[in-house]
N, C-alpha and C positions, 0 to 999 in steps of 0.2 A: 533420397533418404530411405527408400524404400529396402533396398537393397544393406544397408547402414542397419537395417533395425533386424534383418533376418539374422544379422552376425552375432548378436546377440540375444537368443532369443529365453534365456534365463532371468532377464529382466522382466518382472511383474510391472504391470500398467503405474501399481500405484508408486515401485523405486524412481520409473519412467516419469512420472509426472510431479515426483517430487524433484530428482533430480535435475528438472528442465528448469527451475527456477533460478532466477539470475542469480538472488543471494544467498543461494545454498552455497554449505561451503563442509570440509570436512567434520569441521564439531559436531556437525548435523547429522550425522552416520551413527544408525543405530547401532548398538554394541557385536547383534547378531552379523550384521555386513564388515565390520572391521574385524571380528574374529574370523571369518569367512575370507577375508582378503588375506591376513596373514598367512591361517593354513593353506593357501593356493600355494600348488608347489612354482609356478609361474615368478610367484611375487620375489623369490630367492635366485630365480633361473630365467626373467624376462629374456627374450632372445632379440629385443632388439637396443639395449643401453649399445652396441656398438655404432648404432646409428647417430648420436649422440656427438654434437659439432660444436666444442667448447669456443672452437675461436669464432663464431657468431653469437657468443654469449654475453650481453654485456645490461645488467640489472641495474646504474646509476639513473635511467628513465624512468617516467614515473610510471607508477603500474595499473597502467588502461588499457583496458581490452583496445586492441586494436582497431575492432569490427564497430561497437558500442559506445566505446570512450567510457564506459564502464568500470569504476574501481573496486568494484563487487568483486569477493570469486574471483580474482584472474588468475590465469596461469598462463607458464610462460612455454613456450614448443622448446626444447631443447636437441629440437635438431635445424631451425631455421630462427630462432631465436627472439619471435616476434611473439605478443601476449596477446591471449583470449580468455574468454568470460565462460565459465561451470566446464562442466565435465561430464554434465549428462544428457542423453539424447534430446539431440534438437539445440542444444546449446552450440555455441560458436567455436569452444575447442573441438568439442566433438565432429562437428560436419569439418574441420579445419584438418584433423588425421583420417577420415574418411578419403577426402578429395587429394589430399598430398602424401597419403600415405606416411605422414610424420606418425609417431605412436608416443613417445615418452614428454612427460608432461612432468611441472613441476608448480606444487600450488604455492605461489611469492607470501602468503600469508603463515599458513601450517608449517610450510619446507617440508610438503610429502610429494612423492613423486608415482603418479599412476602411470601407468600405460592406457590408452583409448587405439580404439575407443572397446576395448573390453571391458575396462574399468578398475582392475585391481592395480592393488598400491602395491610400489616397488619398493624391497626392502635390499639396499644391497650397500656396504663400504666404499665402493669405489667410486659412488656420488658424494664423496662425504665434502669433497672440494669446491661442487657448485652451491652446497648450502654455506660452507665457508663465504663463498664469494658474495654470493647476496646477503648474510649476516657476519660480519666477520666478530672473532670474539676473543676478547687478550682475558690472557692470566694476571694475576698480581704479579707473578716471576717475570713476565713476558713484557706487561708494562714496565717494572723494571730494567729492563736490561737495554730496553730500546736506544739509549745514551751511550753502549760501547760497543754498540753492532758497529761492523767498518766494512759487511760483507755486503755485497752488491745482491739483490734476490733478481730471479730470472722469472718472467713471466712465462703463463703457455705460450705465448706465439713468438719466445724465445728474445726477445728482447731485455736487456737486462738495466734496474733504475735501484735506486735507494728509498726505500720505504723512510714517507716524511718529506721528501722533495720532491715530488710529483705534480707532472703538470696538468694541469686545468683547462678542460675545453672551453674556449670560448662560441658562444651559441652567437651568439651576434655584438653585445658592445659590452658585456661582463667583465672584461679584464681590471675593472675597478674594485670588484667584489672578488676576484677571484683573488689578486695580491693581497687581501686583508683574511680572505683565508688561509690561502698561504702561512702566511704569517704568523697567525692566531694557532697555526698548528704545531710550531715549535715553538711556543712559550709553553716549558714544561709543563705549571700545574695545571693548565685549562686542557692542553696535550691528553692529560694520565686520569683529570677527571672523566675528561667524554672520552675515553678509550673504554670504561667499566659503565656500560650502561646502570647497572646498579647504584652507582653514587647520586642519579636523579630521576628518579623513578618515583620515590616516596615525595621529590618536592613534587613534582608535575601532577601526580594523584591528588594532590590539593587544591588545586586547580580550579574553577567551575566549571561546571558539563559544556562540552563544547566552543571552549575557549581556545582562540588558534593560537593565542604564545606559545600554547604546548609544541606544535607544530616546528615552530623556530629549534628547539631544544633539542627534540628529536632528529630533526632534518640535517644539524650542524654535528649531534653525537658521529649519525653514519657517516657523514663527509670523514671526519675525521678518524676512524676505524676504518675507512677504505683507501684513506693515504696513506694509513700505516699498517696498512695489509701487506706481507711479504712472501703471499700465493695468489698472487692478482694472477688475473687471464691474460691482460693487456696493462701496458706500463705508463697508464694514465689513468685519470677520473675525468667522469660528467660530472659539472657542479648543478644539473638541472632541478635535481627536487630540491634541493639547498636554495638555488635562483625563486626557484617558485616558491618558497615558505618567506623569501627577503620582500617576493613582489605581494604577497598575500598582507604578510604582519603589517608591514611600512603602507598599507593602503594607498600601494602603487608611488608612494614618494623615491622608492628604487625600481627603478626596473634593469632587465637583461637586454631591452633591445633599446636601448639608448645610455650613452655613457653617463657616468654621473661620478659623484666628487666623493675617493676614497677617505677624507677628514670625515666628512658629513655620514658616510656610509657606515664610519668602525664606531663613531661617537653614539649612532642610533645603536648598532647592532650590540653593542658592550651595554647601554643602558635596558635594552630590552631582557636582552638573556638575563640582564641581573634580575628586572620584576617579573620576568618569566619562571624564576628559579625562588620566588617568592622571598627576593631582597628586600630590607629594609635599610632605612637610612644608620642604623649602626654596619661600624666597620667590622669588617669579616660574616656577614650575615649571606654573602654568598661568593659562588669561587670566583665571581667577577672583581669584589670586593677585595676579599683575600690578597688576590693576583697584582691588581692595579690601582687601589685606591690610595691617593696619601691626602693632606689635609694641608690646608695653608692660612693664613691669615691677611685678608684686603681690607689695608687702610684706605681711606679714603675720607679728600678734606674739596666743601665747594669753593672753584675761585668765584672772587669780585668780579662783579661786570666790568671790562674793560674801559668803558666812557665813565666809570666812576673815577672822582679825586683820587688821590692819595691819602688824603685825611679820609673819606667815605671808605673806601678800600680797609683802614684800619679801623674804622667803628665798624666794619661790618664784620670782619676777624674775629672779634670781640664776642660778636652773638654766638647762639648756640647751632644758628643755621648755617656754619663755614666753620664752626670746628670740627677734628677729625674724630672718626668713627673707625670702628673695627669690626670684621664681620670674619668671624673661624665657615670655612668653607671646605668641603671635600671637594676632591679633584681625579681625572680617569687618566687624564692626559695634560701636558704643559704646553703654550704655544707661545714659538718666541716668533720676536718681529723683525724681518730683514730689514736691512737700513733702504733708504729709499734711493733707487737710481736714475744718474742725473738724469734732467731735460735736455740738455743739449751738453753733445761731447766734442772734443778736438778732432783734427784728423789721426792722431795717434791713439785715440781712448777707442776706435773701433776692435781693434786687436785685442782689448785686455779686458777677460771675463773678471766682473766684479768679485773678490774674494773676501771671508770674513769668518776669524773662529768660533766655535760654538760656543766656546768660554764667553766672549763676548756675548752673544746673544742671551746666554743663560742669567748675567746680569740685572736681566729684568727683574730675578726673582730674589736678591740678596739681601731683598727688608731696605736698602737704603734709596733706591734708582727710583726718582719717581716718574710716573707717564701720564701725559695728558687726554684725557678723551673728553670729546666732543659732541656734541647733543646742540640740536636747531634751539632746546630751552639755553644750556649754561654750560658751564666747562669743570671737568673734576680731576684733580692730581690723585693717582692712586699710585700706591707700593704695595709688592706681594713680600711676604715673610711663610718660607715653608715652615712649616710643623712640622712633615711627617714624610720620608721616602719611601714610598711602596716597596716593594721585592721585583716589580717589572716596570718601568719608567716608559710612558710615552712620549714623545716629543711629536710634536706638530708643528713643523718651518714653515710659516705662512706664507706663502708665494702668490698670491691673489688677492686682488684688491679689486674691486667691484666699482667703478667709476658712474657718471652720468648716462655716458653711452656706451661703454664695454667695459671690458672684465680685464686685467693691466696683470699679465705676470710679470713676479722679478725672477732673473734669472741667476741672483747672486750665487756663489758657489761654496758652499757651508764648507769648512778644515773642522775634521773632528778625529780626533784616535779611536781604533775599534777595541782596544784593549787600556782597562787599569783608569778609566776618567772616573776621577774623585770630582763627587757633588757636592761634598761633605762643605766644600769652599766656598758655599753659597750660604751655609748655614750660619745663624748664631751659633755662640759658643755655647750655651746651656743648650739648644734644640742638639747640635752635634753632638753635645757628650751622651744624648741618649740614644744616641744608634749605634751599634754595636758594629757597624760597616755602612759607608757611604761611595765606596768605589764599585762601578759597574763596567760590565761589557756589552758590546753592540751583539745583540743576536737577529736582529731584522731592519733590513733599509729599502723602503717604498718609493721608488723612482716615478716622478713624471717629465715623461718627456715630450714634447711638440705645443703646437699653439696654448693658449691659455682660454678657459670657459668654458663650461659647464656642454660637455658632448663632444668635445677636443680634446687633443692629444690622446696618449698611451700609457697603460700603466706598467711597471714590471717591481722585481723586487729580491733584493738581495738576503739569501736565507742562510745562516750558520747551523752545519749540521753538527750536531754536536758528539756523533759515533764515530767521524772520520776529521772531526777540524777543520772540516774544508767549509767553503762559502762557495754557493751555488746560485747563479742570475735565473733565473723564471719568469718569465715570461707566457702566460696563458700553455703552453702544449710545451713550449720551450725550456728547456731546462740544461743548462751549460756550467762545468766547475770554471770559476774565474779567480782571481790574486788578488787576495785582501786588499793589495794598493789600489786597485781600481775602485772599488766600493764609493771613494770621497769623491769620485773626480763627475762623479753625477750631482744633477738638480735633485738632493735629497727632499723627500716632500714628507713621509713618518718615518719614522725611527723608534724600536722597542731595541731598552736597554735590561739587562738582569745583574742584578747585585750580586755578589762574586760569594756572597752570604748562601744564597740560594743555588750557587751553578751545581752542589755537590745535595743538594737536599731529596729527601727520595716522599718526604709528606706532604700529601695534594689531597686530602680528603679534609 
């Protein structure tokens, strides 16, 4: 270090010993030192930005000093690509271009880029793409147009992908979180909200002093500006700081290194970002609400105990404790019930996957179908009667059933059209006459596939782009164009649909 401190020997003890502090950071630069950096003729003409190695550059990690684990002050080496902590002598960037001779730095916080270890800040246009990349930033024009791009963008290390389907590392069993990102990324208005950080900035300031939901908001805006970045470096994303704000908020009921169940995963993560984004139980009080809430109505009447008469059974009808009740309910998502499959089959019923259309399944909810559920106290028939179809429709095909001693998937095989399915036929006729449209299309299909229970099987997922019409399978890193016909022929497990109302709508605020 000795040799490190002669190179510099314009630095006063006391710049020297302020800057050695781990959480100094630029704000902290008196007025006199940042006037003094700009006029360095240096700071216009650095002679070493050619050292500068984009394709080890990749900021989806979180930002920890390397050396420290430190989220102080880091900055990242932008010629080997790895993060360290301050920029002033004795600190870990600096002894880091000292020893490697790296010199260009770039603070992940400010988006300024010095040179060490001399110290002066780089002003120059031609980084203007690595600050892109660590913050990417859309226009209102740009958000717009995103729906009739059909052009393919090239990354630096020349591989070419379509901003919007992009694949997601898997760190170790995330592919459950990663297909609900996916996902959640092409339903337009949650899309065009987090594409404008500005649209939630004023709720999250309301917040309480260090409350981590803010965390969630944040973490899922950048996921989603950097999948629909179309001057990426490389033609994927880490979902890591995203994984780490699921495993923080969820108090470890998600984690990334063990697999876990994408129903349970979108059902938290859609209720959180709503009271994250300071929702209330009125509808439209947030873009979660907005996007996917509708409203239904569960009757529900209790039956007679079984060992009762028939005469008892009718005197019991009678009271007020077995007549029926109604309770108006909001809703995020629908879940229908596959029919149960058999016990035991013929030698010919091996060959034939159980099949069944979704028309049928959606029955459950036509106000008239009633279903029994079961409680160790008593038994109660309920029917759903919808109110209300949201503008994004989820469907949840229950495929898991939780037994004595394991967990029993069905493997039935849902038939459903990906275009033009009217809900509306589920509706009363007063409830229909007040929708102005009740026909939807499939814009996302959540595949599981393999064993059944919670750490088993794989997840993937089918995405409709909506610039090019194509439908793309995704799978963690994988991302393949495939033909709508195939879509059905999988164990569909979620399904988001869009109302044909909204496929042309450009208001998401």
């Amino acid at each position: 270090m000795a040799s490190a401190k002669a190179e510099n020997p314009d630095h006063s003890k006391h710049t020297m010993k302020r800057e050695a502090a781990p959480d100094s950071d630029d704000e902290m630069e008196s007025p006199t030192r940042k006037k003094r950096n700009a006029e360095n003729p240096l700071s216009k003409q650095c002679p070493y930005l050619d050292t500068i190695n984009r394709t080890v550059l990749d900021f989806d990690f979180e930002k920890l000093c390397s050396v420290s684990l430190s989220h102080l002050n880091v900055y990242a080496c932008l010629v080997c690509g790895k993060y360290f902590q301050g920029r002033g002598n004795n600190t870990h960037a600096y002894t880091h271009s000292v020893e490697q001779s790296h010199h260009v730095f770039l603070n992940l916080s400010s988006l300024r880029f010095y040179c060490l270890p001399d110290g002066y800040e780089i002003i120059d246009q031609s980084l203007e793409d690595i600050t892109y990349n660590v913050k990417p930033q859309f226009s209102v024009a740009e958000i717009k147009s995103l729906d009739v791009k059909n052009r393919l963008a090239i990354a630096y290390d020349g591989s070419s992908y379509l901003p919007g389907v992009l694949g997601l590392n898997n760190i170790k069993a995330n592919d459950y979180c990663n297909v609900i990102f996916q996902a959640l990324s092409n339903v337009r208005p949650i899309r065009d909200y987090f594409l404008a950080e500005s649209n939630y900035t004023a709720e999250l300031a309301k917040r309480p002093p260090g409350d981590v939901m803010v965390v969630l908001v944040q973490r899922f805006g950048e996921l989603i500006r950097k999948m629909w970045n179309s001057r990426k470096f490389k033609a994927h994303v880490s979902p890591h700081e995203m994984l780490q704000a699921v495993v923080l908020c969820s108090k470890k009921k998600f984690q990334f290194t063990k697999q876990g169940d994408a129903v349970d995963l979108i059902c938290w993560f859609l209720n959180a970002m709503h009271e994250s984004l300071n929702g209330t139980k009125q509808p439209g009080s947030s873009i979660i609400y907005k996007t996917f809430r509708g409203a239904m109505n569960i009757y529900s009447r209790k039956l007679p105990p079984v060992e009762a008469t028939p005469e008892e059974k009718a005197e019991l009808l009678k009271t007020d404790e077995y007549k029926e009740t109604v309770v108006k309910t909001p809703y995020l998502f629908l879940t229908c019930d596959l029919p149960a499959t058999p016990l035991f089959r013929d030698d010919k019923s091996e060959s034939i996957i159980p099949q069944i259309p979704l028309f049928t399944l959606l029955q459950k909810f036509n106000s008239i179908s009633e279903k029994e559920h079961k409680t160790y106290k008593d038994s109660t028939l309920k029917r759903y009667e919808i109110l209300q179809l949201p503008p994004y429709l989820i469907l949840n095909l229950k495929r898991f059933n939780n037994n004595t001693f394991f967990v029993e998937k069905n493997t039935t095989i849902v038939n459903f059209p990906i275009k033009n399915f009217d809900f509306g036929e589920l509706l009363t006729e007063p409830v229909r006459k007040r929708h102005k449209c009740t026909v939807y299309d499939l814009i996302a299909n959540v595949i599981h596939d393999g064993e059944p229970g919670t750490g088993k099987g794989t997840y993937r997922v089918f995405v409709l782009h909506k610039g090019t019409s194509k439908w793309f399978e995704m799978q963690d890193l994988h991302v393949t164009e495939v033909l709508p016909q195939m879509i059905t022929l999988s164990e569909s497990y979620i399904q988001i649909w869009e109302r044909q109302d909204y496929s042309a709508s450009t208001s998401n605020s």
